[in-house]
C-alpha positions as CSV (number, residue, x, y, z in Angstrom):
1,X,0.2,5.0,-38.2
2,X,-3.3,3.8,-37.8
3,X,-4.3,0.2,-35.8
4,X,-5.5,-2.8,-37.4
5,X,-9.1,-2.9,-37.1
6,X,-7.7,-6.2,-35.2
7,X,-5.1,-4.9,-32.5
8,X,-5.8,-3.7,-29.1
9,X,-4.3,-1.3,-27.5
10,X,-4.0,-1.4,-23.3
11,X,-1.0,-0.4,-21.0
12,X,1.4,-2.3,-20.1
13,X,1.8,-3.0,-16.0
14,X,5.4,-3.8,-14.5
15,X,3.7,-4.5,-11.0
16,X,4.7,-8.1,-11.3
17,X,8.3,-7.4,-12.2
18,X,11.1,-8.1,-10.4
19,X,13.9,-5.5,-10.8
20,X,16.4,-5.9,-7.4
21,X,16.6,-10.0,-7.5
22,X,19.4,-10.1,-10.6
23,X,21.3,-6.7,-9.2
24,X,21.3,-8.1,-5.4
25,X,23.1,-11.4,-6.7
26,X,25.5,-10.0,-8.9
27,X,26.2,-7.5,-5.8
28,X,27.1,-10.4,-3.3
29,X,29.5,-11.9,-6.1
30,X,31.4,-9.4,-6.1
31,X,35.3,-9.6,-4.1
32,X,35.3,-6.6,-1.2
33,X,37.6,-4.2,-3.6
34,X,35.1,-4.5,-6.3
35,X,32.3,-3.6,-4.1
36,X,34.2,-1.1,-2.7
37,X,34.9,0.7,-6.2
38,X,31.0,0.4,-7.3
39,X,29.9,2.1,-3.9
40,X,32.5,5.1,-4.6
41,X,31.2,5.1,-8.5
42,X,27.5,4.8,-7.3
43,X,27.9,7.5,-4.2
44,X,30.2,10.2,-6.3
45,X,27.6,10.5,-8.8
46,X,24.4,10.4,-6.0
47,X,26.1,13.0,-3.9
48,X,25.6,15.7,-7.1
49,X,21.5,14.5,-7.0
50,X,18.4,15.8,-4.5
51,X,18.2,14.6,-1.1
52,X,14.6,12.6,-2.8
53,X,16.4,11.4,-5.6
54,X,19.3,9.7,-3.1
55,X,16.8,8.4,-1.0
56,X,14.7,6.8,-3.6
57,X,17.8,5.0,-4.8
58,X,18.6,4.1,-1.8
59,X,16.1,2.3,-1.2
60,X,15.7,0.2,-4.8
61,X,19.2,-0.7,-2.9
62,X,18.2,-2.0,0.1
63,X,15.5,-3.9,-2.3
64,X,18.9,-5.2,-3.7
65,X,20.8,-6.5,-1.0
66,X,21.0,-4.3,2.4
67,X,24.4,-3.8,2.6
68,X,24.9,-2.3,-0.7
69,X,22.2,0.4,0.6
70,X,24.2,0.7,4.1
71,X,27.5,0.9,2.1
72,X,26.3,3.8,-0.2
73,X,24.7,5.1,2.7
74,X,28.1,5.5,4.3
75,X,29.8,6.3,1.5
76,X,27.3,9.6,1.3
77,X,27.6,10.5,4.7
């Protein structure tokens, strides 16, 4: 489809987006059993990816809250 002789066309930059603040409070809100089921659910499927992959995710994580990354940490171990 062509452009309006109008439009612009750039790319878009996600440097100033936030993407841990939201998951990190919903985390802490979370009762201990419901934690405890998301770490399993979050560390079953990891355990199947690359040692990179799980240690990339790990750390958008700890960006999260740290002790989700420690608990998925464990959980892998």
């Amino acid at each position: 489809m062509p452009l309006l002789e109008e439009a612009w066309v750039q790319a878009f930059s996600q440097d100033d987006e936030d993407y841990f603040t939201q998951a990190g409070a919903l985390y802490r809100i979370l009762p201990d059993d419901e934690k405890s089921r998301l770490v399993a659910t979050i560390a079953g499927g990891l355990s199947q990816a690359e040692q990179s992959a799980q240690e990339r995710m790990l750390s958008y994580l700890a960006n999260a809250d740290p002790d989700y990354e420690k608990r998925v940490r464990a959980a892998l171990a």
